[in-house]
C-alpha positions as CSV (number, residue, x, y, z in Angstrom):
1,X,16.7,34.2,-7.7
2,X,15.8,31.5,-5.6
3,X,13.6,31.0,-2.5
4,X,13.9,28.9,0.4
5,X,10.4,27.6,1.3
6,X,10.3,26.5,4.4
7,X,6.1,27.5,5.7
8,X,3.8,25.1,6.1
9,X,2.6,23.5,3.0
10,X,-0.9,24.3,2.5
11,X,-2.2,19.8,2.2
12,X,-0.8,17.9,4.5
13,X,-0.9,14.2,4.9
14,X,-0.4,13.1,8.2
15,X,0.8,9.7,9.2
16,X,0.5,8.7,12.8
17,X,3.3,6.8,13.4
18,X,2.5,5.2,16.2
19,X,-1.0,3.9,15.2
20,X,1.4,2.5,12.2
21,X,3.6,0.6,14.9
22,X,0.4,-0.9,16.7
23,X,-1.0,-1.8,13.5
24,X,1.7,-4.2,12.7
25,X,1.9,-5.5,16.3
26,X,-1.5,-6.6,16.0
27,X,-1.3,-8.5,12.8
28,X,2.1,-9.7,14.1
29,X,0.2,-11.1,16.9
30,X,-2.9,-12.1,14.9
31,X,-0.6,-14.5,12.0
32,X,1.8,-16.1,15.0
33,X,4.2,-17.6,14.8
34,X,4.5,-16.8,11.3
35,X,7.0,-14.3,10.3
36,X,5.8,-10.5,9.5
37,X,7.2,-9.3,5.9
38,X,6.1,-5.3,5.8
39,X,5.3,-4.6,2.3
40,X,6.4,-1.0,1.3
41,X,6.1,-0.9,-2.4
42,X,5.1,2.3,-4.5
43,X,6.9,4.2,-1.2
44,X,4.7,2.7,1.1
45,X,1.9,3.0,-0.6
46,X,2.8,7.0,-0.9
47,X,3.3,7.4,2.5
48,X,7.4,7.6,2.3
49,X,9.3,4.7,2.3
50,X,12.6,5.7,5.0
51,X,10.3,6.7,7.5
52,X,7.9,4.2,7.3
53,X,10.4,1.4,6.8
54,X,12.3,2.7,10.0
55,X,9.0,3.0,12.3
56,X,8.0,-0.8,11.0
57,X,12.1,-2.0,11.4
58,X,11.4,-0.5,15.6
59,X,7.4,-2.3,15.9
60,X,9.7,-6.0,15.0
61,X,9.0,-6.5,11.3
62,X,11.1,-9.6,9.9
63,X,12.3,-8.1,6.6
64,X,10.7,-6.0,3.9
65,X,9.0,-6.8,0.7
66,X,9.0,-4.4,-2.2
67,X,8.0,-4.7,-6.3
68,X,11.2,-3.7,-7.8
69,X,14.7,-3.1,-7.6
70,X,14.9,1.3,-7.0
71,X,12.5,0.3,-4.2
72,X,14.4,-2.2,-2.4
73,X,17.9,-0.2,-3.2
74,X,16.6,2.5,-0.4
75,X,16.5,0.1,1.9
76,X,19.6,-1.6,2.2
77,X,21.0,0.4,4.8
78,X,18.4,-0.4,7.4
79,X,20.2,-3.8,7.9
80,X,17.2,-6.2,7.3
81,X,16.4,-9.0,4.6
82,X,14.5,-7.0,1.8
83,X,12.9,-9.5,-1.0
84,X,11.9,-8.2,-4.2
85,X,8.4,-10.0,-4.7
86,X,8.3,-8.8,-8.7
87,X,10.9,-9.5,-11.4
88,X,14.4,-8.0,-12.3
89,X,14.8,-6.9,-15.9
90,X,18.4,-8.0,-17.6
91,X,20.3,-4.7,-16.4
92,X,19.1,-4.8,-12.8
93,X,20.6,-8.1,-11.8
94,X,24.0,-7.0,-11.5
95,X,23.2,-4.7,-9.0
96,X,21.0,-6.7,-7.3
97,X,23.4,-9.4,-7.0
98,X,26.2,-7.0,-5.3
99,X,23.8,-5.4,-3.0
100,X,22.5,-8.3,-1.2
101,X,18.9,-8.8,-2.0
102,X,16.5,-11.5,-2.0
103,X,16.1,-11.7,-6.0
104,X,12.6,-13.6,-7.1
105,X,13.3,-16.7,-9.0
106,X,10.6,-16.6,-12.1
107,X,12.3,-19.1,-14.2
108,X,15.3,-21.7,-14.9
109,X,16.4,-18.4,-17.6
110,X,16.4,-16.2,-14.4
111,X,17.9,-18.3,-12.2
112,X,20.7,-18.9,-14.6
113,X,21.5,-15.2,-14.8
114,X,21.4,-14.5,-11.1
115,X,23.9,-17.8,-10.7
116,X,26.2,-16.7,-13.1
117,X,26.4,-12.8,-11.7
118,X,26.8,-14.2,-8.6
119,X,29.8,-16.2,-9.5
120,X,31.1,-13.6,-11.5
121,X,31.3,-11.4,-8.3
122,X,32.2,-14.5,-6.1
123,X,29.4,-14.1,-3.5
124,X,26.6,-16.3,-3.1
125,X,23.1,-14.3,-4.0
126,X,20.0,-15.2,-2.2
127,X,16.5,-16.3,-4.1
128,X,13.1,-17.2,-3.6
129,X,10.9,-19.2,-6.4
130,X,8.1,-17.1,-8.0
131,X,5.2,-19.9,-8.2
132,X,2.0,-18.8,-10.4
133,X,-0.5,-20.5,-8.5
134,X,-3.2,-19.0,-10.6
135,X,-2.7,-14.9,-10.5
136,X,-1.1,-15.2,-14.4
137,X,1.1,-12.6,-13.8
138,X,4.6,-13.8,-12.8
139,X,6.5,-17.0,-11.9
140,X,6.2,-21.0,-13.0
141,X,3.1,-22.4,-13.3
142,X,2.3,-24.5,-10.1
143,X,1.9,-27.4,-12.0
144,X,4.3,-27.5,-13.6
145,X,7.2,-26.1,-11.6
146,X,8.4,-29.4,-10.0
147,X,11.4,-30.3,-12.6
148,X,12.6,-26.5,-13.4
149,X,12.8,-26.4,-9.4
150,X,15.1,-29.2,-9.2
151,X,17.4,-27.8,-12.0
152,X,17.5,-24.3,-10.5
153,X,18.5,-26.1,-6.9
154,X,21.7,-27.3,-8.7
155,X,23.0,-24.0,-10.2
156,X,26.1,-22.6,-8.5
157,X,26.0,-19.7,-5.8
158,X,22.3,-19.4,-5.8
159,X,20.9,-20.0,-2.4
160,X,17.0,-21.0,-2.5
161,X,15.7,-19.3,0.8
162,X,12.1,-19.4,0.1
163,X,9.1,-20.1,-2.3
164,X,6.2,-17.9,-2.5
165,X,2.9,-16.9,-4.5
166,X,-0.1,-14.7,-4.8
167,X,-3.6,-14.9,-4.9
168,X,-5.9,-13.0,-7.1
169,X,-8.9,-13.1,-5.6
170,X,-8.7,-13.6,-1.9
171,X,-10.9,-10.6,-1.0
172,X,-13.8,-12.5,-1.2
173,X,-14.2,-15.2,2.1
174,X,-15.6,-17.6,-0.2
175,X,-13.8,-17.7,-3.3
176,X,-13.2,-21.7,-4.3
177,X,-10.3,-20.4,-6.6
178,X,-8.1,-19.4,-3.9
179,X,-8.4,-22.6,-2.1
180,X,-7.4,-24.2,-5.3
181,X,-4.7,-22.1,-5.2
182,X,-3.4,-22.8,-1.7
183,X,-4.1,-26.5,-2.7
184,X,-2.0,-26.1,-5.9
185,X,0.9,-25.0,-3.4
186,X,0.8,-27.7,-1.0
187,X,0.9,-30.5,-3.6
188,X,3.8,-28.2,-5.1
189,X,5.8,-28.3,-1.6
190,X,5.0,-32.0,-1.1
191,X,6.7,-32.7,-4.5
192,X,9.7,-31.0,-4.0
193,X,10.4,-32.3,-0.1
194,X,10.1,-36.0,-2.3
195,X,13.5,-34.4,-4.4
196,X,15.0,-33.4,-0.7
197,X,13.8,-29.4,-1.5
198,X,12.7,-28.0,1.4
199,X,12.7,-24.0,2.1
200,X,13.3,-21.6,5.0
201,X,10.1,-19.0,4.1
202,X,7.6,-20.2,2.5
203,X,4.4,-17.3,2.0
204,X,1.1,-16.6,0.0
205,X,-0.7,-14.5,1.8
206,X,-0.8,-10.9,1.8
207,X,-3.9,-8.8,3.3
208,X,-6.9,-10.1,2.1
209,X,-5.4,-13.4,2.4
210,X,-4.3,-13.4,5.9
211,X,-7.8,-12.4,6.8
212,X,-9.8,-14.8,5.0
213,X,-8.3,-17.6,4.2
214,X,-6.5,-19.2,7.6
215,X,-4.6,-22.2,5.6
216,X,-2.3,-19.4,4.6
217,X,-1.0,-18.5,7.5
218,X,-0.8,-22.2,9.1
219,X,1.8,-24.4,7.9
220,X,3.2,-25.2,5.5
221,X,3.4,-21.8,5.4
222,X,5.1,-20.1,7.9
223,X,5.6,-15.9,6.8
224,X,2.9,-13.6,5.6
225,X,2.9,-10.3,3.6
226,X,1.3,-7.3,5.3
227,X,1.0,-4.8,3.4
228,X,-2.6,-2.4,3.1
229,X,-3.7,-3.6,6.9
230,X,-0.4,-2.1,8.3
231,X,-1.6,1.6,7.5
232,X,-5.1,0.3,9.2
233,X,-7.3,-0.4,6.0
234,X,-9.0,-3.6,4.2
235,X,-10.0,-4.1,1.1
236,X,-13.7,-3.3,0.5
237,X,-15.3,-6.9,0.8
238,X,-12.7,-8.6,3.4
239,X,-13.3,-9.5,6.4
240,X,-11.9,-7.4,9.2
241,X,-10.8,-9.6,11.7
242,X,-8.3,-7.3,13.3
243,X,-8.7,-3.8,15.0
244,X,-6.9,-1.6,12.8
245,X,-6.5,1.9,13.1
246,X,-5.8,4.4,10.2
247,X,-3.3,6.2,10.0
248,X,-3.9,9.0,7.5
249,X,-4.9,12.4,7.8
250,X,-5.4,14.5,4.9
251,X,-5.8,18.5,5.6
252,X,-5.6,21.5,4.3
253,X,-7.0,25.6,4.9
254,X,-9.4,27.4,3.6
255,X,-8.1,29.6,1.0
256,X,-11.0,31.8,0.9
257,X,-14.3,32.5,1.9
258,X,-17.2,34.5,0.3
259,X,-20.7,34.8,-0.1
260,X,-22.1,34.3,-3.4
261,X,-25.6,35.1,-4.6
262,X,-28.5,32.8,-5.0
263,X,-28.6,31.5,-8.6
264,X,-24.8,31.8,-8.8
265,X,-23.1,28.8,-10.5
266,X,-19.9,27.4,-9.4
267,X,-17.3,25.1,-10.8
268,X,-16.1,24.1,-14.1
269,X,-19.4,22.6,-16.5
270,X,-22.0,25.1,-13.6
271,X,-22.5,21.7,-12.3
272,X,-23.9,23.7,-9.1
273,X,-26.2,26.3,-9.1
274,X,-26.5,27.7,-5.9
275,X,-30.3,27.5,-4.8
276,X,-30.1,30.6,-2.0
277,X,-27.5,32.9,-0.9
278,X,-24.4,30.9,0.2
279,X,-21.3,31.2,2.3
280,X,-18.7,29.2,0.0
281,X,-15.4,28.2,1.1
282,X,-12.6,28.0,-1.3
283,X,-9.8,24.7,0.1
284,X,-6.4,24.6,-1.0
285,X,-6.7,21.5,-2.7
286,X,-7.8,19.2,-5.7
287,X,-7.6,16.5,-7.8
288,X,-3.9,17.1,-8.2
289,X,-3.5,16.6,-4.2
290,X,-5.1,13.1,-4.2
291,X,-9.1,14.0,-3.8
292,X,-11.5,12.2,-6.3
293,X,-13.1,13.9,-9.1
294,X,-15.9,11.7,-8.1
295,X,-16.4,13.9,-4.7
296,X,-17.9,16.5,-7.1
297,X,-21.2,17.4,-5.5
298,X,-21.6,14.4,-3.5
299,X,-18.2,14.9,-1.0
300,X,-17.8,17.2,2.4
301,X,-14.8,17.9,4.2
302,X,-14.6,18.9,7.8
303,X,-14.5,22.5,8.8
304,X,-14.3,22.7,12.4
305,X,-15.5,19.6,13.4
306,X,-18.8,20.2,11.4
307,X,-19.5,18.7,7.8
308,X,-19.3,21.0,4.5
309,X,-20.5,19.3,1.7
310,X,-18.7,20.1,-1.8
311,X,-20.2,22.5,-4.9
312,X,-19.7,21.5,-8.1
313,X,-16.9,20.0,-9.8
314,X,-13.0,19.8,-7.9
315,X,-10.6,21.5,-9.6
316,X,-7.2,20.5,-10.1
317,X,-5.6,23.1,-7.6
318,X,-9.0,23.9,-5.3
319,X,-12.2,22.7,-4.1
320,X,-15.4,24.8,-3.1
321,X,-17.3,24.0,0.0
322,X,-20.8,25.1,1.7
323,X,-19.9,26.9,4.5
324,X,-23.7,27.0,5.4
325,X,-22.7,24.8,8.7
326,X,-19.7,26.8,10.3
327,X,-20.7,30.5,9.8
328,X,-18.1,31.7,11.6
329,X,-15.4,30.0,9.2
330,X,-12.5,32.1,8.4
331,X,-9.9,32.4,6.1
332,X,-7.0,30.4,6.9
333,X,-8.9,27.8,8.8
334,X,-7.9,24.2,9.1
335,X,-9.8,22.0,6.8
336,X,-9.8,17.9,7.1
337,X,-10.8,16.2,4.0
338,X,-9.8,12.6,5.4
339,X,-9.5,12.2,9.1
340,X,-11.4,13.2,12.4
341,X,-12.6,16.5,13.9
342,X,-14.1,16.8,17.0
343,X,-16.5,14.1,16.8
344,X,-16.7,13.7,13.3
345,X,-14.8,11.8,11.0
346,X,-14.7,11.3,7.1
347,X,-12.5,8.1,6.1
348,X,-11.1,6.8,2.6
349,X,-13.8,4.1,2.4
350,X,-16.2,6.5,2.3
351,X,-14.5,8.3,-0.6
352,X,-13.6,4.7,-2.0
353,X,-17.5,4.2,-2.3
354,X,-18.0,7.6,-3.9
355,X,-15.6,6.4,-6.6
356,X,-16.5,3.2,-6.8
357,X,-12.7,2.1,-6.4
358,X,-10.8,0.5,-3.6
359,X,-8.9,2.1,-0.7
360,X,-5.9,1.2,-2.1
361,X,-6.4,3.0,-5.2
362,X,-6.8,6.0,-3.2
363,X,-4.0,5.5,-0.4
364,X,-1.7,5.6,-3.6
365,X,-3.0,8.8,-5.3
366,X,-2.0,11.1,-2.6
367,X,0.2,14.2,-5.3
368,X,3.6,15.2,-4.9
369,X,2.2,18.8,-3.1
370,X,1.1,16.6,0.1
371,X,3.5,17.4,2.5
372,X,4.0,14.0,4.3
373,X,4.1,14.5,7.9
374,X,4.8,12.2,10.7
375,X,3.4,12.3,13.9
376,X,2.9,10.5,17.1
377,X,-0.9,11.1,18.3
């Protein structure tokens, strides 16, 4: 027998929608007159692709970015340019080719392939060159890209529309190495105009980039990649030069509530040992929902609008909670583990510093029992 389940799902992360929309007016605003590429990789950074593609398509975005070919094949029907910023394996250029996309030219091998698809299916397929400016990860070296451009400009039915690379270490203001890298582009560009090359996008920064380094969003560069500051967060060291608001909640309910004796250990390894009599609260949710093991004795979640701290160790399915703080908690209640209550909030860079990770590490760990939910606050 089978059940429709159609209740509320006991974690819920909420994305405010319309916090999402101004978030991308302001860095539209902030990087003008560059063009606005909305990254939505790893479904939007876990957040679900459709709906966050669609609210980004309404705020003015000028096409998407994604890593790979499943990604960018649920976008097609939104009816804007959607670049694939990774590489295509051997089987995946067919169907790139005959749906349209903007295929990333790593080499004179993968240009050749996408050329000769595209004549086989008598279309013209649209590219833009990969350039490894120093990340070591895809694309032709900088300096060395200049004669495998020219050859891939002469190949049949493959339309260069843009150049593009990616730097590794723009998070920090002051890094040397990505000016090099900007530097190593420039030359690149000033090369190829000498052959008669020129390109209609031409992009290197993403998030940390657009931030701190202002050469790469001023020409010759003329589109950025927005990506992490869309859903209103920075990497840990980068400079915030935008106000950006988040726009993830993550909440759940208390699944139970109890007092438990002093002395009383809780938790997987008795981590906690309860120093008094304590009102504990049980939440309906764990590591498998997205929280860090590394909240173990050191987190709190918000139980009406008042701070809980967390006993012992998370659990896969359930957390436990000092209740100490809202002693007239009940079973059932609402319970926000990232977001704002009342006039308290707890944020992912606060859990980020907890796990000594980044945000985005976190924003993409979000389980499959999160119910995504969209709202307009």
């Amino acid at each position: 027998m089978f059940f429709d389940v159609d209740h509320e799902s006991r974690v819920r992360l909420e994305i405010d929608m319309k916090a999402l929309r101004e978030n991308f007016r302001t860095v539209k605003q902030y990087v003008a007159p560059c063009k606005v590429i909305a990254i939505l990789k790893a479904n939007a950074y876990g957040l679900g692709v459709l709906p966050i593609a669609r609210a980004l398509k309404q705020a003015g975005a000028d096409g998407f970015g994604v890593a790979e070919l499943n990604e960018a094949l649920q976008l097609v029907g939104l009816g804007l340019p959607i670049r694939i910023l990774g590489n295509l394996l051997p089987a995946e250029v067919m169907p790139a080719v005959n749906a349209g996309l903007i295929c990333p030219v790593n080499d004179l091998a993968m240009a050749e392939l996408l050329s000769a698809e595209a004549v086989r299916q008598r279309r013209v397929v649209y590219g833009q060159l990969t350039i490894d400016s120093g990340m070591g990860r895809l694309g032709m070296l900088a300096g060395r890209a200049r004669r495998e451009i020219v050859a891939i400009s002469r190949l049949p039915n493959l339309q260069l529309t843009g150049i593009y690379s990616h730097c590794s270490s723009a998070f920090d203001g002051q890094d040397p190495f990505t000016v090099g890298q900007v530097e190593k582009m420039k030359r690149l560009l000033e090369e190829l105009a000498l052959d008669g090359i020129g390109f209609e996008e031409i992009h290197m920064a993403a998030s940390d980039a657009l931030n701190n380094f202002a050469e790469t969003r001023q020409p010759p560069f003329n589109c950025v990649r927005a990506g992490f500051n869309l859903y209103g967060y920075y990497d840990n060291d980068v400079r915030r030069s935008m106000r950006l608001q988040p726009v993830v909640a993550l909440k759940t309910r208390l699944a139970a509530v109890r007092v438990l004796p002093e002395g009383y250990s809780v938790g997987y390894g008795r981590t906690c040992v309860l120093p008094r009599e304590t009102r504990v609260g049980t939440i309906a949710a764990g590591y498998a929902d997205g929280l860090p093991l590394a909240l173990s004795n050191t987190g709190a979640v918000l139980v009406r609008g008042r701070l809980c701290p967390i006993l012992g160790r998370l659990s896969m399915d359930y957390t436990t909670v000092d209740l100490s703080a809202v002693p007239e908690a009940e079973w059932g209640d609402e319970v926000t583990c990232i977001g704002r209550d009342g006039d308290r909030q707890i944020t992912l860079e606060e859990w980020a510093r907890l796990k000594g990770t980044h945000v985005y590490d976190l924003l993409c760990s979000f389980g499959t029992r999160c119910a995504r939910i969209y709202v307009e606050k």
